[in-house]
C-alpha positions, 0 to 999 in steps of 0.5 A: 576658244582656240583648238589647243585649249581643253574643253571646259565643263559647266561653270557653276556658282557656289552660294553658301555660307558655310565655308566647309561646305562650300568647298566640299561642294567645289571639289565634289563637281572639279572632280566630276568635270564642272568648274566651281565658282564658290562664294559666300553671299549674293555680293560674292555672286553678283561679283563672281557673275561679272567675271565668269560666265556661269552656267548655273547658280546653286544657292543655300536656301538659307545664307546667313543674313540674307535670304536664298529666296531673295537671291533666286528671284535677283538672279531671274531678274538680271541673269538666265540662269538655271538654279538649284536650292540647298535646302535644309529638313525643315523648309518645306514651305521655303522650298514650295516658294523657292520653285514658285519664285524661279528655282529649277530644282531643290535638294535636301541637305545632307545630300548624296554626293552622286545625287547632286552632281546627277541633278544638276546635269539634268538641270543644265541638260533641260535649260539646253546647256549643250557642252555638258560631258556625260559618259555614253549610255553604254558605259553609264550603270545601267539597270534594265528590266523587261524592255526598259533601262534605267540610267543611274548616271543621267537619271533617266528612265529609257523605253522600249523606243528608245525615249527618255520617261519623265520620272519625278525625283520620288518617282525615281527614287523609289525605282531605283530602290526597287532595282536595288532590291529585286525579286524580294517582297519590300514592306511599305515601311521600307519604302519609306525609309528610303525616302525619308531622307528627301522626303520626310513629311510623306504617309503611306497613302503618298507611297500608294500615290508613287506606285500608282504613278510608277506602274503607269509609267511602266506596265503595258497595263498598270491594272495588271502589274508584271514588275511592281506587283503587291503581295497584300499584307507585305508590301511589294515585290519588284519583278526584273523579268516578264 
């Protein structure tokens, strides 16, 4: 690339056979900086794979006479490529054999437009793609509490040094939720409202599962909760300050 071409954003394939979607898709990432290559079926992709060189394939977990599946595994068999899955509310299963079988991430359709474009940076960042634009911290949203910050705009839990906290899409989810909703008592049905959407088949011992994870994660000692604290009989309250 010579010094007067603009940079060019991540290249990602589009596998869906929906064309609605598949364009909505397209101009959701053109304006988010990536480069959408959208196609209908593997055919598409494997031609569109010869002529572009792609950075990450989103793939319909359920194309129209062909499956996603068997496309993910095609595309680990010829080409290093990170993947995402769209998948639909009923596919649980599908979606369990879909990162067993090379996916590197999956979300629910419908999905948030900031969400989708917020996991596939995360997807390219951990496959070491290293021309991915992303706003500087101090102009990302940031939500803080005690000595850590959340990133809306990576995803990324930000500690007391400095690191990065690994957090599951659950996990983040339910933080963000709590940071939404701060210094109210939240009953657990709520919580899993909110996750409902992603996460449909969870119970309430699953909530209790996130909590336990989540205060872990941010409690100097998460026996003793200072931020996600329970209120028994209620629910939750999430304290931003200590």
């Amino acid at each position: 690339m010579s010094g007067d071409e603009p940079a060019r954003g991540p290249v990602v394939a589009i596998v869906d056979d929906d064309t609605e979607l598949r364009e909505s898709i397209a101009s959701l990432l053109t304006e988010n900086g990536f480069v959408p290559v959208p196609v209908a079926d593997s055919t598409g992709f494997f031609t569109a794979s010869a002529m572009n060189s792609l950075d990450l394939a989103l793939v319909d977990l359920r194309l129209q006479g062909e499956s996603g599946l068997t496309l993910a595994i095609h595309i680990r068999e010829r080409l290093a490529l990170p993947i995402v899955m769209l998948t639909g509310r009923g596919d649980e299963t599908d979606k369990i054999i879909g990162l067993e079988t090379g996916a590197d991430d999956y979300i629910m359709k419908p999905f948030n437009p900031r969400e989708l474009v917020a996991r596939l940076r995360a997807v390219l960042r951990r496959s070491g793609y290293s021309g991915l634009s992303i706003p500087d911290r101090s102009q990302s949203q940031i939500r803080s509490f005690g000595h850590f910050r959340l990133d809306q705009s990576r995803r990324e839990l930000i500690g007391p040094d400095g690191a990065e906290i690994a957090l599951t899409n659950a996990e983040y989810r339910m933080l963000e939720y709590f940071l939404r909703n701060p210094d109210r008592v939240i009953p657990r049905t709520d919580l899993l409202r909110e996750l409902g959407s992603d996460h449909s088949q969870y119970m309430d011992r699953t909530v209790d599962v996130l909590i336990m994870r989540l205060r872990r994660k941010i409690e100097p000692v998460p026996s003793k909760p200072v931020h996600l604290q329970t209120r028994r009989g209620q629910g939750y309250i999430f304290m931003t300050t200590i």
